[in-house]
C-alpha distance (Angstrom), angle and dihedral (degrees) to the residues before:
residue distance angle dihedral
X1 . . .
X2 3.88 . .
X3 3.76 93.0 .
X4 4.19 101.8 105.1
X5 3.87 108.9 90.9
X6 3.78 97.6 -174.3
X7 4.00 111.6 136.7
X8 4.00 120.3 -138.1
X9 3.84 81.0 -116.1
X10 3.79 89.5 66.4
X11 3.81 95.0 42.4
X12 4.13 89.9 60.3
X13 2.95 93.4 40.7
X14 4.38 93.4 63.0
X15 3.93 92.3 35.6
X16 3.98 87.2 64.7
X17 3.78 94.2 119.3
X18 3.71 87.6 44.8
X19 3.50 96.6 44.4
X20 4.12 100.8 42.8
X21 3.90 84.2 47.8
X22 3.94 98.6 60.8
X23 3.61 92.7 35.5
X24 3.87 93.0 55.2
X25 3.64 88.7 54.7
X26 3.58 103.5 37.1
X27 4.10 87.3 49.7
X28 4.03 86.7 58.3
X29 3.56 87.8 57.6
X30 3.75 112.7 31.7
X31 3.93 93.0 50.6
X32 3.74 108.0 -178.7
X33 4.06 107.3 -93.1
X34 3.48 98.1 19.7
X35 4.24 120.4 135.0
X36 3.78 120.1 -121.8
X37 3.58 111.0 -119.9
X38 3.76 142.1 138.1
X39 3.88 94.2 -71.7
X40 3.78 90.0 52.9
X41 3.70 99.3 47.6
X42 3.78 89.2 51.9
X43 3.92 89.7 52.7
X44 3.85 90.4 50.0
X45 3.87 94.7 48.7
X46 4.13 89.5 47.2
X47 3.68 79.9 44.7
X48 4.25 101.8 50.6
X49 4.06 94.3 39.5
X50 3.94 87.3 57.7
X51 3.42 93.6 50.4
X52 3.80 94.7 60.4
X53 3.87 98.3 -105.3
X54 3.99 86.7 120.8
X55 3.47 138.0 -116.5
X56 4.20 95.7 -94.5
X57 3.45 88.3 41.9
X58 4.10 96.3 52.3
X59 3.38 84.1 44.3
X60 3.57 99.7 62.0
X61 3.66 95.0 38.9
X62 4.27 92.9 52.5
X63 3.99 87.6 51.2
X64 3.66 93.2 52.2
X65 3.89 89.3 50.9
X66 3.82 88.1 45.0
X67 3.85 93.2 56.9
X68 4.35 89.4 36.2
X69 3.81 91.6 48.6
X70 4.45 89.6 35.9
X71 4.23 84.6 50.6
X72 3.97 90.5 46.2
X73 3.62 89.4 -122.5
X74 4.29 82.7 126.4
X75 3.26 131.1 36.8
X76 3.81 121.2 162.2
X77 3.47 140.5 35.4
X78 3.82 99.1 -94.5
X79 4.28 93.2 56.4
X80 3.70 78.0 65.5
X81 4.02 105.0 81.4
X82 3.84 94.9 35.2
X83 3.97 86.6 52.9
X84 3.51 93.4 51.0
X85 3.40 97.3 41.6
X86 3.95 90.9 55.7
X87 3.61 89.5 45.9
X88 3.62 95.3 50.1
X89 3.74 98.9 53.3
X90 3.61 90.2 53.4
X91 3.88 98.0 67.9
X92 3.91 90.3 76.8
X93 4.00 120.2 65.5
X94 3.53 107.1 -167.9
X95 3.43 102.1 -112.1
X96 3.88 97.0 72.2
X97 3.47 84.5 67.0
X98 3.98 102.7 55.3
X99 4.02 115.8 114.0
X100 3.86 102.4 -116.8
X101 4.11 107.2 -127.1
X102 3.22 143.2 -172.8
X103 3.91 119.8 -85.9
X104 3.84 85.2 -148.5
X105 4.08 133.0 -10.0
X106 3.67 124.0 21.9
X107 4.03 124.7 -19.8
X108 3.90 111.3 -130.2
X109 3.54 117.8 -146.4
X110 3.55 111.4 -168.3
X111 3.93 118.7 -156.4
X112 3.66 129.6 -154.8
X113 3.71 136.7 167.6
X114 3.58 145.0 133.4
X115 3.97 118.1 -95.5
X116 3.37 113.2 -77.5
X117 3.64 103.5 17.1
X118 4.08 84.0 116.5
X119 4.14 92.0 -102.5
X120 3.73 109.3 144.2
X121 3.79 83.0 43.5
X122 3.98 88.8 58.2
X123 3.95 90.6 42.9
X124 3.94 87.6 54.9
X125 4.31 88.2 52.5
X126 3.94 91.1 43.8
X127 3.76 86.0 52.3
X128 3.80 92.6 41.3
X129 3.66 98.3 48.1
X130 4.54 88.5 47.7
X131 3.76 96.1 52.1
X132 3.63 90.5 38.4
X133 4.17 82.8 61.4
X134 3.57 86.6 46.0
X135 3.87 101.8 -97.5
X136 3.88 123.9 152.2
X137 3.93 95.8 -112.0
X138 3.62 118.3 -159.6
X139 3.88 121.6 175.3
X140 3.98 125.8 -158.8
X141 3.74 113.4 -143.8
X142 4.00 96.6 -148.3
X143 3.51 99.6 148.9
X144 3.67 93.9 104.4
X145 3.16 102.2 156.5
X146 4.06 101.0 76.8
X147 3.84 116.9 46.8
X148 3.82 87.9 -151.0
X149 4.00 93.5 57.8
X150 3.78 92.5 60.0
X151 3.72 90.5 44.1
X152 4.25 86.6 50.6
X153 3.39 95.1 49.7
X154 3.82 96.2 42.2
X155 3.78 92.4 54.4
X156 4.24 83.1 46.0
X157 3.76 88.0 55.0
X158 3.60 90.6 50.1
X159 3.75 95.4 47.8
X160 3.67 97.8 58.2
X161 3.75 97.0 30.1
X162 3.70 111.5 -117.5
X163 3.70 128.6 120.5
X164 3.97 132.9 -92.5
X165 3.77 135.9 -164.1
X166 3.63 115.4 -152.9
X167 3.73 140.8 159.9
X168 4.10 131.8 -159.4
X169 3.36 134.3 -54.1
X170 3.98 103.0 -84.0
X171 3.79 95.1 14.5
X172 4.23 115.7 140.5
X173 3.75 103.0 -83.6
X174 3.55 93.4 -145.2
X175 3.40 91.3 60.7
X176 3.52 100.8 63.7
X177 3.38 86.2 50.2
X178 3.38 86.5 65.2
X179 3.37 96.7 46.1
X180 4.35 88.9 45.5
X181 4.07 91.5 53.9
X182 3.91 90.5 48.4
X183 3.66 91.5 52.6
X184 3.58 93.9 52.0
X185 3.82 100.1 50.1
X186 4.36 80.5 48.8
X187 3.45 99.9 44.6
X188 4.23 90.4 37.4
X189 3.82 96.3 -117.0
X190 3.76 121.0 -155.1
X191 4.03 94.1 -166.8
X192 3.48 129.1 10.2
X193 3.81 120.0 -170.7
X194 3.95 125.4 -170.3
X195 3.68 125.4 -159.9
X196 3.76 114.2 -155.7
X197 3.60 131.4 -167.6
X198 4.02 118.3 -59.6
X199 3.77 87.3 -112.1
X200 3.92 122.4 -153.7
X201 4.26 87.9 -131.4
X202 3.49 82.6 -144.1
X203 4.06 97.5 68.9
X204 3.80 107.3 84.1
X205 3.73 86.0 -166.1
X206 3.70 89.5 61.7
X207 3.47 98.4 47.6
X208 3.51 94.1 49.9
X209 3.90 85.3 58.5
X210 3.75 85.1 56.6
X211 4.01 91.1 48.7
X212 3.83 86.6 53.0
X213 3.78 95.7 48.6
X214 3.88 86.7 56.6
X215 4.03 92.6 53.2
X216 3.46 88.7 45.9
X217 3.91 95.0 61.7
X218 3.99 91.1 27.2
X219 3.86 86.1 73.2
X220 3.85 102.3 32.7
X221 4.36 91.7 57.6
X222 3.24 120.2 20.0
X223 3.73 120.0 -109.6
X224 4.20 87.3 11.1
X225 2.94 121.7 -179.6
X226 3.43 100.5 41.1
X227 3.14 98.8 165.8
X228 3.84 128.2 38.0
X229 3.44 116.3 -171.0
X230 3.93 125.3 -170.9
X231 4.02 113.8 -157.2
X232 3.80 107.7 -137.6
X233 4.55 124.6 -170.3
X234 2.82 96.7 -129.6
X235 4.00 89.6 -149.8
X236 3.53 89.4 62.5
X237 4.06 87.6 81.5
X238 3.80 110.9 176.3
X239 3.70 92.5 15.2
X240 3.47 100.4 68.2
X241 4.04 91.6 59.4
X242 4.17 84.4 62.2
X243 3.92 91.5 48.9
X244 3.75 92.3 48.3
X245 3.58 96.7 54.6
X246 4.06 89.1 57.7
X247 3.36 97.6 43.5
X248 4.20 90.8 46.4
X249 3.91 87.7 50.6
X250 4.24 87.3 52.5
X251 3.55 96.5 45.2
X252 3.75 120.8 7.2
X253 4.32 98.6 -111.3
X254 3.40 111.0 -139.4
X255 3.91 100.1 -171.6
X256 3.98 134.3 -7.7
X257 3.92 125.5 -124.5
X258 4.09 106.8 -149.9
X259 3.28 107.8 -150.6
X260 3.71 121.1 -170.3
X261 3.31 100.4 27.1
X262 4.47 99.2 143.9
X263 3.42 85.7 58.1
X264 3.65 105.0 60.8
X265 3.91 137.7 61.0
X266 4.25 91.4 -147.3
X267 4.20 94.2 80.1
X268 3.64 84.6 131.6
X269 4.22 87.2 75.2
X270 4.09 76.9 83.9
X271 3.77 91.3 68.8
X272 4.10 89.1 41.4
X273 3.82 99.3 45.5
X274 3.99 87.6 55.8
X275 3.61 101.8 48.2
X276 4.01 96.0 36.3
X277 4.05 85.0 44.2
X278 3.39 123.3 24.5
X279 4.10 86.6 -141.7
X280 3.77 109.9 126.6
X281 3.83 125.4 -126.0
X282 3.45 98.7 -123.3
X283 4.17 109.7 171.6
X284 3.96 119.7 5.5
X285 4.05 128.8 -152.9
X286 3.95 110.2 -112.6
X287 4.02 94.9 179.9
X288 4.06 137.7 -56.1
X289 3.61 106.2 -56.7
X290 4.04 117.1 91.3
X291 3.86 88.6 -117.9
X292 3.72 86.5 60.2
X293 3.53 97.3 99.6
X294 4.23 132.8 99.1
X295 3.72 124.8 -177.1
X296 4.26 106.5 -118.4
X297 3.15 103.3 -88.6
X298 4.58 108.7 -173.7
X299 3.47 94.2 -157.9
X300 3.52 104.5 38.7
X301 4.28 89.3 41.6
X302 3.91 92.4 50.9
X303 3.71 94.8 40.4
X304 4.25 79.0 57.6
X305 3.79 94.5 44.6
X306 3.76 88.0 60.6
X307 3.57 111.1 29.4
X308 4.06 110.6 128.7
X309 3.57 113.3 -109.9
X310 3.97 115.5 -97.7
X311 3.82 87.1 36.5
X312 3.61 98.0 89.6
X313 4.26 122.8 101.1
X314 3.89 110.0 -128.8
């Protein structure tokens, strides 16, 4: 939406753990000099699954190197990052990543996520970042379920001054979803987000609540949600591929929001969760503040994954 003022600079600078990690291990391998052959490929695909770029994913890269390094378009060791770099950036076409509004009326963002992953904390930088561009924010407190999660996200909505509908402890989620959607088409809404319950993905009856939520606000705006965002930890690596897939099957994802991602060395699950999903990384987590959030950017988030060490602006 042209609203996230985060510079590439910043973005390398939070994926250091990610970053230092795959450069230490691709630097053991592609030693300065050294041939490409069938030994080395090997290496590098041992090398690219263990840093959380995914097996499908590694796969796809090693063939293309296979047929570049077969063809003689590659020869040595240092063709290697550049040529993964360019065919990295290419999985993404730019409209995966657009933030689905409304034609007319308020844009619904729906939120889910297990407990944990960091989620209300992402709803509170998505509101943040909107009423900072001069959006009417309104947040739905839907997480019902836990007392403490409508008092968290009431004390967010406070802190960065937009509004927030919530009900009691224990009250029927789907009802103040209701309630949310019809205070955003009276109050004229740009943006309203709803948190839902930090679902164990393996509760069916749970994720039928969440299925019942999205009814609920599919038939009080038009089009709602139109946006349904799953939060992701980022430090969960390979895990958070298994939770998307349940969550997608509930409620049809539309994009993820990566939360966490400056504090862990498994970035690469970025690459992994788009090949093994098809489900677009949307927004990512850059640390606790609200302004701590970047719209993924490919190029500017591969360009970070491999930057040499020392190179980076503090």
């Amino acid at each position: 939406m042209g609203i996230f003022s985060k510079t590439a600079e910043y973005l390398k600078e939070r994926l250091g753990k990610t970053r230092d990690k795959i450069s230490n291990s691709l630097s053991a391998v592609l030693s300065i000099g050294r041939k490409i052959d069938d030994q080395l490929l090997d290496e590098l695909e041992e090398t690219l699954i263990s840093d959380d770029l995914g097996v499908e994913t590694t796969e796809k890269l090693i063939t293309e190197l296979r047929e570049a390094y077969r063809s003689r378009k590659i020869s040595q060791s240092e063709d290697i990052i550049p040529f993964l770099k360019e065919h990295m950036k290419s999985y993404w076409p730019p409209e995966d990543r657009q933030l689905h509004t409304a034609a007319s009326g308020p844009t619904v963002i729906l939120v889910a996520g297990v407990n944990g992953t960091g989620k209300t904390t992402s709803i509170a930088k998505l509101g943040y970042i909107f009423h900072r561009n001069g959006k009417n924010v309104i947040l739905a407190a839907c997480d019902t379920f836990r007392a403490a999660a409508v008092e968290q996200l009431t004390i967010w909505a406070d802190r960065i001054g937009v509004q927030i509908v919530k009900h009691q402890a224990g009250s029927d989620p789907a009802a103040v979803a209701y309630d949310a959607c019809e205070a955003a088409v009276a109050r004229g809404a740009d943006i309203l987000v709803l948190d839902t319950a930090g679902r164990l993905h393996t509760k069916k009856d749970l994720m039928l609540q969440l299925t019942k939520i999205r009814d609920v606000v599919a038939k009080k705006i038009p089009g709602a949600p139109h946006e349904v965002l799953l939060v992701l930890d980022a430090t969960t690596g390979q895990n958070a591929i298994s939770q998307a897939q349940l969550f997608t099957e509930a409620i049809n994802v539309t994009g993820i929001f990566l939360a966490k991602l400056d504090g862990t060395a498994r970035g690469g699950i970025v690459i992994a969760i788009k090949e093994k999903l098809d489900i677009p990384v949307k927004f990512v987590g850059l640390g606790e503040k609200p302004e701590d959030i970047a719209e993924f950017d490919p190029a500017n988030f591969v360009e970070a994954l491999f930057e040499p060490a020392g190179q980076v602006a503090g």
